[in-house]
N, C-alpha and C positions, 0 to 999 in steps of 0.2 A: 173281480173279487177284491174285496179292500182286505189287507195285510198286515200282521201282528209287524211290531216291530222285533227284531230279532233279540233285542237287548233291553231295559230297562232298569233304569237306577231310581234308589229310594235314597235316603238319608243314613241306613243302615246297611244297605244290601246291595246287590246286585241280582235281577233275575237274567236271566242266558239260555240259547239251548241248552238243552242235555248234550253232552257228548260221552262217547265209549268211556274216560276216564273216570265219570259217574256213578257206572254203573256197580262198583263194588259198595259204595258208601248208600247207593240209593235198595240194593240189595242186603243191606244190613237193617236201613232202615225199614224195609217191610216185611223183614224177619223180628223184629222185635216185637214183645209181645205190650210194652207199655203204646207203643205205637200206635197196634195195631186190637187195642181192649175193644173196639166196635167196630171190628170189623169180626167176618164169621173166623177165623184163622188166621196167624201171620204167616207170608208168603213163603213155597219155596222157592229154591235160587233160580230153576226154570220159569214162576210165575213172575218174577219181576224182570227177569233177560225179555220175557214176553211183554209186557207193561211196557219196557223201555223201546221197542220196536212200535208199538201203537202210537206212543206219545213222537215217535220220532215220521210218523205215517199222518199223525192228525195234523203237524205243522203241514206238512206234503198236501194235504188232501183239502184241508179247508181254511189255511191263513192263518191258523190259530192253534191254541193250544196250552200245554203245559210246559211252564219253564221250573229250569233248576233253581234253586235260590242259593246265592252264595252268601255266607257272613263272615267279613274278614280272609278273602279269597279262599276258602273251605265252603264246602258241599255241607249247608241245611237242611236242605228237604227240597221239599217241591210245591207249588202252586200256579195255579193258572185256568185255562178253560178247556171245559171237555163237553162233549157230549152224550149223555147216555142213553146206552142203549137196549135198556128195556121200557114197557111200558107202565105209564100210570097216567090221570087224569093230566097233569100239567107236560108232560110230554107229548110233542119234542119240544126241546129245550137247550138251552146252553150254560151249563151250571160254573160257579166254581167251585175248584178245591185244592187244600191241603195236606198237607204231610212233611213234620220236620223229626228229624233226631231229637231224643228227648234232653242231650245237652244243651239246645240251643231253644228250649221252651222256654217261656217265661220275660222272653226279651223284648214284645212287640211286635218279633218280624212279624208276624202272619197278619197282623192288621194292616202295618204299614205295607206290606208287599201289595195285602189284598187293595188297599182305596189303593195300588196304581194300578193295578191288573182291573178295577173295575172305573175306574176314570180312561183305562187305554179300551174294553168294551163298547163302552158309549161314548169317547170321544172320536179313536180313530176309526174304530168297526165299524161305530153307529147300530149296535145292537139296542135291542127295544128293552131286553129283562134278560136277566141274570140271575138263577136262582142258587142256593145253597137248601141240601140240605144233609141229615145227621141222623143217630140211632138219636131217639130220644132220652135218652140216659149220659150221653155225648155231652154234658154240660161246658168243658170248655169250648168246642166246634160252636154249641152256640152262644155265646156268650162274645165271640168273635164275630159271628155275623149280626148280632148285635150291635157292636163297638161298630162295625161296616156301615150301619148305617140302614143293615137290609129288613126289611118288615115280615112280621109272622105270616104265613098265609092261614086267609079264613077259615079254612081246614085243619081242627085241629091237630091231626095225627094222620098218617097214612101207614100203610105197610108196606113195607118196602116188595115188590116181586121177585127181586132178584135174593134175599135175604130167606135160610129157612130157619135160622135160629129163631125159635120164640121170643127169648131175650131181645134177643137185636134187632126183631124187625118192625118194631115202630118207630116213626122217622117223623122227624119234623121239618116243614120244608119253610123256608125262607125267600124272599125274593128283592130286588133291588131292580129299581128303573132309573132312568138317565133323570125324570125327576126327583128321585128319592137319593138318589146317589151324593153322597158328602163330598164328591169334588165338585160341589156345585159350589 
């Protein structure tokens, strides 16, 4: 099994595990509602205690995963690789994703973290696609997988399964391969 590197630095950042000391700042962030505008609810403080146990299972279980993002040794958010777990046409899959405090919007990180989180997919993994995707009303989410580098897929729209808001469940998905990829 080929292996995430534990650590990774940007120009801006730092990505890292998660550790316990995270988990206040990562539990605020998925209580907020700017945060969390597409998502169905912002979390409660048992749904992200539980989040932080999965993402600390997915490094465990398959080499990979989501890491914290530091800016200025301070907890930003999070980004990195997941797998999800319901179904649609382009599943399974290995996606990414995001989530920063909304103080720290606005700066970059999430582009710049994203090209090393998907230059470390397809250079160390050697994963074949990467996909993102977003409620389609999510204009910044996409706007960033955009800037990524990553291409619309032929499908316009999907619904999300897991999603029952009307509002929120059409989703746009995106995809990025080791040839499409801007660390090229």
């Amino acid at each position: 099994m080929l292996i995430a590197p534990s650590e990774i630095l940007t120009s801006n950042g730092r990505l890292r595990h998660m550790v316990k000391g995270d988990l206040s700042a990562f539990s605020e962030m998925n209580a907020d509602l700017r945060v969390m505008e597409f998502f169905p609810r912002p979390w409660s403080l048992e749904e992200s205690h539980a989040a932080f146990e999965r993402i600390e299972i997915g490094f465990a279980e398959r080499g990979f995963g989501i890491y914290a993002l530091e800016f200025k040794e301070e907890f930003a958010g999070i980004i990195g690789l997941s797998v999800p777990i319901f179904e649609a046409y382009f599943t399974p899959c290995v996606e990414i994703l995001w989530r920063l405090l909304p103080r720290f919007w606005g700066k970059g990180l999430v582009s710049e973290a994203g090209a090393a989180v998907l230059q470390m997919a397809f250079q160390t993994l050697r994963m074949p696609e990467i996909v993102a995707f977003a409620a389609s009303k999510n204009l910044r989410s996409i706007h960033v997988m955009e800037r990524l580098g990553m291409k619309r897929d032929r499908q316009e729209y999907f619904e999300h399964p897991a999603v029952t808001d009307v509002h929120l469940q059409q989703h746009v998905l995106y995809r990025a391969t080791q040839r499409l990829s801007i660390a090229e």
